[in-house]
C-alpha positions as CSV (number, residue, x, y, z in Angstrom):
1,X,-24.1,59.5,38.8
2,X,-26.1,58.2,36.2
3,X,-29.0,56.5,36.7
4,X,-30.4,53.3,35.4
5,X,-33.2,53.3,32.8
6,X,-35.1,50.2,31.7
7,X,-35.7,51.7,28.0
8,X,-32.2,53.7,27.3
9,X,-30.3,50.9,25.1
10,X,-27.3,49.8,27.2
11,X,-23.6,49.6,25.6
12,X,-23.8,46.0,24.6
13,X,-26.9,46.9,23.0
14,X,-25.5,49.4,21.1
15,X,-22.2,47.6,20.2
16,X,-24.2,44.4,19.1
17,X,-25.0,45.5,15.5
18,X,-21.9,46.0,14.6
19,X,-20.5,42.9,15.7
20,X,-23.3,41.4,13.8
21,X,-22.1,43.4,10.9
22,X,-18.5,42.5,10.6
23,X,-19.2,39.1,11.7
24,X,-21.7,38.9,8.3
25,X,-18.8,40.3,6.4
26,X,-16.4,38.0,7.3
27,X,-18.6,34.7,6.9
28,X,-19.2,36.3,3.1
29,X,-16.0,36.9,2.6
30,X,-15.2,33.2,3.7
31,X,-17.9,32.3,1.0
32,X,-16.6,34.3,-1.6
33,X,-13.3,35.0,-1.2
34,X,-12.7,36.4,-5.0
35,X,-15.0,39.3,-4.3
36,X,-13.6,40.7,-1.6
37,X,-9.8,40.3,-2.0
38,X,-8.9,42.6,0.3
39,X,-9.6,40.0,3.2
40,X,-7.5,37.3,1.4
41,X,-4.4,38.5,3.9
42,X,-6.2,37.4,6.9
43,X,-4.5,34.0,7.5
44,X,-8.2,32.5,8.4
45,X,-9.1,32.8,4.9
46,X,-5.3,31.7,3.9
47,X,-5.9,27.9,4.3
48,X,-5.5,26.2,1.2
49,X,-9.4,24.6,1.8
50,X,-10.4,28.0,1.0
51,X,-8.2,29.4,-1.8
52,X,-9.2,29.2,-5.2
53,X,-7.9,26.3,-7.3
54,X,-8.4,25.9,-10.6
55,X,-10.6,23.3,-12.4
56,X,-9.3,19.6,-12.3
57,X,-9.2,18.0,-15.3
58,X,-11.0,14.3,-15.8
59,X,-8.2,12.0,-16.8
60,X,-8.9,9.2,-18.9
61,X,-9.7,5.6,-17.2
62,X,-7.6,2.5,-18.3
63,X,-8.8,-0.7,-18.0
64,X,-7.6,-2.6,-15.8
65,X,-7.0,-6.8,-15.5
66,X,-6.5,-8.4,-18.5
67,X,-8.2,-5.4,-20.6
68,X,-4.8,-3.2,-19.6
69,X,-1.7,-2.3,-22.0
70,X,1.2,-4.5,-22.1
71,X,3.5,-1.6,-21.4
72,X,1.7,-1.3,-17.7
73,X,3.7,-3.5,-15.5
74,X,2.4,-4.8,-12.3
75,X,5.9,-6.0,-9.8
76,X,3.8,-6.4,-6.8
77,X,2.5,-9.8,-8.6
78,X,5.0,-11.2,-9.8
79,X,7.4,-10.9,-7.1
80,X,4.4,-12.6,-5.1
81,X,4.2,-15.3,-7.7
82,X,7.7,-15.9,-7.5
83,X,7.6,-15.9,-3.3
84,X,4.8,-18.8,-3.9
85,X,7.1,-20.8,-6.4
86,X,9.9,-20.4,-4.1
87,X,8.3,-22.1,-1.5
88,X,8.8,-25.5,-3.5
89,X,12.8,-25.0,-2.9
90,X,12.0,-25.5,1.0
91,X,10.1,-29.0,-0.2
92,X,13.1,-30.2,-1.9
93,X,15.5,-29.0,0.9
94,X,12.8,-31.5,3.6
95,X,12.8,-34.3,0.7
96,X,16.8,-34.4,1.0
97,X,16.8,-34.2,4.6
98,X,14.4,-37.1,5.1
99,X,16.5,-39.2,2.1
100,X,19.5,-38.9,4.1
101,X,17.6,-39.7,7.5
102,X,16.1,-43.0,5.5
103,X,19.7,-43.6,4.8
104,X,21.3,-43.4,8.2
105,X,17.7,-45.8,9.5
106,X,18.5,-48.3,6.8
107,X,22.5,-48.6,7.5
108,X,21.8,-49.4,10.9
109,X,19.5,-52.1,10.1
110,X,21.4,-53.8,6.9
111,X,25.1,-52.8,7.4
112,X,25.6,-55.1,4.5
113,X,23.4,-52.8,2.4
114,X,25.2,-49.8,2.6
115,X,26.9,-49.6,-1.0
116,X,23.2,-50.1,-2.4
117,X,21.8,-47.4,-0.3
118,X,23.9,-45.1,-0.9
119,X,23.4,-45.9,-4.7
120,X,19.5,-45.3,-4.4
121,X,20.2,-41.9,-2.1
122,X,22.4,-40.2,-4.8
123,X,19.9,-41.3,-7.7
124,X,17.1,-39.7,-5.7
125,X,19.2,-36.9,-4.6
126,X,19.8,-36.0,-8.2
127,X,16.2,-36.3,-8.8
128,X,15.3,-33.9,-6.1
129,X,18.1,-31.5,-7.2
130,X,16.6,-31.1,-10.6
131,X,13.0,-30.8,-9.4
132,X,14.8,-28.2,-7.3
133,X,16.1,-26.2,-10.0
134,X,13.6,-26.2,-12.5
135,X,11.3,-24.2,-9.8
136,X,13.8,-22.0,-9.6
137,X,13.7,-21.5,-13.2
138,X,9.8,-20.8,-13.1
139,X,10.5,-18.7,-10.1
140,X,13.0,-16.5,-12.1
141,X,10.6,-16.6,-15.5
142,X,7.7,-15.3,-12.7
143,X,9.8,-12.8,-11.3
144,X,10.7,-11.0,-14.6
145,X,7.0,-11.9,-16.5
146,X,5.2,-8.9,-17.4
């Protein structure tokens, strides 16, 4: 059997400059991967992270805002600019609802009114048609503004 000796390096002891070794190699070949190519294979130092890339060019800055080219065309505005115009179609449908509602109120208080009223509904329907068309005129002219 063998016997135990407090100053005869054990096994680990032995083993541990090596690890130490190969565990230096491997964190310089994460470091510089182009000098040692031979370790590129390992799939640890495969990640993209780690591969070499080449240099990125600086691209040019346009301006942006008013400063920008006229060719640049920015949809996301103007189909929210049109979406805000819109919103005046949904007045004009509520102005022609509550003309007709004033109608109906007024017949069943003056009967004898009812040519009359209806006279002053269709001149204001016409009015709130128009209004209703011209916004969606400058709705379209938003929409398809540069």
């Amino acid at each position: 059997q063998e016997h135990f000796d407090a100053h005869s390096p054990s096994a680990q002891e032995r083993c541990q400059p090596a690890a130490m070794a190969l565990l230096q190699h491997i964190r310089a070949a994460r470091l510089l991967p182009a000098v040692r190519p031979q370790l590129a294979a390992c799939r640890l130092l495969a990640t993209p992270a780690l591969q070499h890339r080449a240099p990125v060019e600086a691209k040019a800055v346009l301006p942006a805002g008013l400063g920008a080219p006229l060719s640049k065309r920015n949809a996301g505005v103007s189909v929210l600019g049109c979406a805000i115009a819109m919103v005046a179609v949904g007045g004009c449908a509520q102005g022609i609802g509550q003309l007709f509602a004033a109608l109906v109120v007024g017949m069943a208080r003056n009967p004898s009114m009812k040519e009359d009223l209806f006279t002053y509904t269709l001149i204001g329907m016409g009015f709130l048609e128009f209004l209703a068309i011209v916004v969606i005129l400058i709705a379209g002219l938003l929409l398809y503004s540069e």
